[in-house]
N, C-alpha and C positions, 0 to 999 in steps of 0.2 A: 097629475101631470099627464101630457100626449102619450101617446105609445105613439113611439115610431121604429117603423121597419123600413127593414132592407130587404130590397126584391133584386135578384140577381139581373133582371131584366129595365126595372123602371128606375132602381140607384133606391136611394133614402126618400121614402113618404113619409107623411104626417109632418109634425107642427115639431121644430129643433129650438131646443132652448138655447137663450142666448146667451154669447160665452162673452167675460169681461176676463181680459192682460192682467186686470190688477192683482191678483196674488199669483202671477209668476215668478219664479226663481231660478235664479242662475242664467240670465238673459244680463248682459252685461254692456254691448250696443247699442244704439240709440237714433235715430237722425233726426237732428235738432231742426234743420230748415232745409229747402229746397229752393236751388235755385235756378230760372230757364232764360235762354234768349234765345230768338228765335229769328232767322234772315227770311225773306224768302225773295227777294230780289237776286236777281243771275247776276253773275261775277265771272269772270275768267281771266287766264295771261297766258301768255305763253313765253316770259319772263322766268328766269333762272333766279330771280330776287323773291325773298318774301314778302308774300301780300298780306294785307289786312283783310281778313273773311268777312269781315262785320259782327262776329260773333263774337262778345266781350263779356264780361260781368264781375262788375265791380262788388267786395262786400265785406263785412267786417267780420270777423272772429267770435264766435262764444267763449272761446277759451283757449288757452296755449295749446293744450290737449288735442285739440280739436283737429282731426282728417279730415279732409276734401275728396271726395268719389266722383272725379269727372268723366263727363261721356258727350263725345264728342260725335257725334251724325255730320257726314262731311259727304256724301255723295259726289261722282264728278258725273262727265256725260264726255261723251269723246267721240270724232268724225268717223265715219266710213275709213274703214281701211288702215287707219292708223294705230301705230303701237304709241302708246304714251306712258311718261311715268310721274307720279309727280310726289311731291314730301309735304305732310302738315307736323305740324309743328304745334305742339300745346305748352305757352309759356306764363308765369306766374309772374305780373311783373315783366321785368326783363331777362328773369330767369328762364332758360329754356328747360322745360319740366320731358320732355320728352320729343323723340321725332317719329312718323314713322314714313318708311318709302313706300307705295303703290305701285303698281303696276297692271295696265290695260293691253290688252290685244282688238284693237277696232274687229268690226265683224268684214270678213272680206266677200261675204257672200249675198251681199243685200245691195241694195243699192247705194249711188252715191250721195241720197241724200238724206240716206236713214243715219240713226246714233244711237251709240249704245249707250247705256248709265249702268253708271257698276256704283252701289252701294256701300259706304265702308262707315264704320264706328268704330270706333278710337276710347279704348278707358286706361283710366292712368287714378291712384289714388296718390294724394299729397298729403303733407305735413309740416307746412309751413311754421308752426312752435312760434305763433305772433298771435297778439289782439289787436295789431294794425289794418290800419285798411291796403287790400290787396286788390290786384283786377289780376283774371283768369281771363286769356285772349286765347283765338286759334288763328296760325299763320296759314299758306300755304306757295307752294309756287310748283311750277315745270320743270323736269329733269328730264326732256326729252329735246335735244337740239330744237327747242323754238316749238316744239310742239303745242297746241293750246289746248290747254285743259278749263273746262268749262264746271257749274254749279249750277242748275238751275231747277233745280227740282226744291229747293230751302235749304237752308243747314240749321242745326240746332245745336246747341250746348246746354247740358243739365249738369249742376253741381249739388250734392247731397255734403249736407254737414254732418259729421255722427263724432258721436262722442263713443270712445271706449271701443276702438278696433285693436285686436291686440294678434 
């Protein structure tokens, strides 16, 4: 076998034998599939109504048992000057699985035709107890009197399936 050392400076040299999960124990979690959709088309309202993101994904169950790990990347982008706030929404179905509110402060020291993008991710884990088919959507809308809140940077949705979160 290699000799491998550890140099306080250069980390692990030499040649690492490779390690196989299979005889671990006591690891009880799982994730069975992974699922993405991904926009990258701009979108905005400035509509107090919920929108459709474009971000969907429809999929069926391994098991009753079976948790949902969603994560939701929702970026906005917002004008000069303005305060905005806006709510997404992540619903299972017609279920609404969760909301959350945002809020922006535009940048007032730049010019009028610069914008800010405030970055936001959204996780929510579910449990739907089906082997039916389900779609996972993300809403959103304005909470800012007429304010418009913009996307244009992409949004994305990834749903992890695992079995066995306890």
């Amino acid at each position: 076998m290699a000799l491998v050392k550890l140099n306080a400076t250069l980390g692990l040299t030499g040649t690492l034998p490779a390690v196989s999960g299979a005889n671990l124990t006591g690891i009880s979690s799982k994730i069975l599939k992974v699922y993405n959709d991904y926009d990258s088309g701009d979108i905005g309202t400035n509509s107090n109504s919920l929108q459709d993101s474009g971000l969907s994904i429809t999929l069926t169950p391994t098991a009753t048992s079976s948790d949902f790990y969603l994560i939701a990347d929702f970026g906005t982008q917002h004008h000069h000057n303005v305060t905005a706030s806006f709510v997404i929404k992540l619903l299972r179905d017609t279920t609404e699985l969760r909301h959350y509110n945002s809020g922006y402060e535009g940048y007032s020291n730049v010019s009028s035709h610069d914008r800010g993008y405030s970055p936001s991710i959204y996780h929510y884990i579910d449990q739907p107890n089906t082997t039916s088919s389900i779609t996972y959507k993300v809403q959103y809308r304005s909470e800012s009197n007429g304010a418009t809140v913009n996307s244009t940077k992409g949004r994305q949705l990834t749903i992890f399936e695992i079995a066995g979160i306890e």
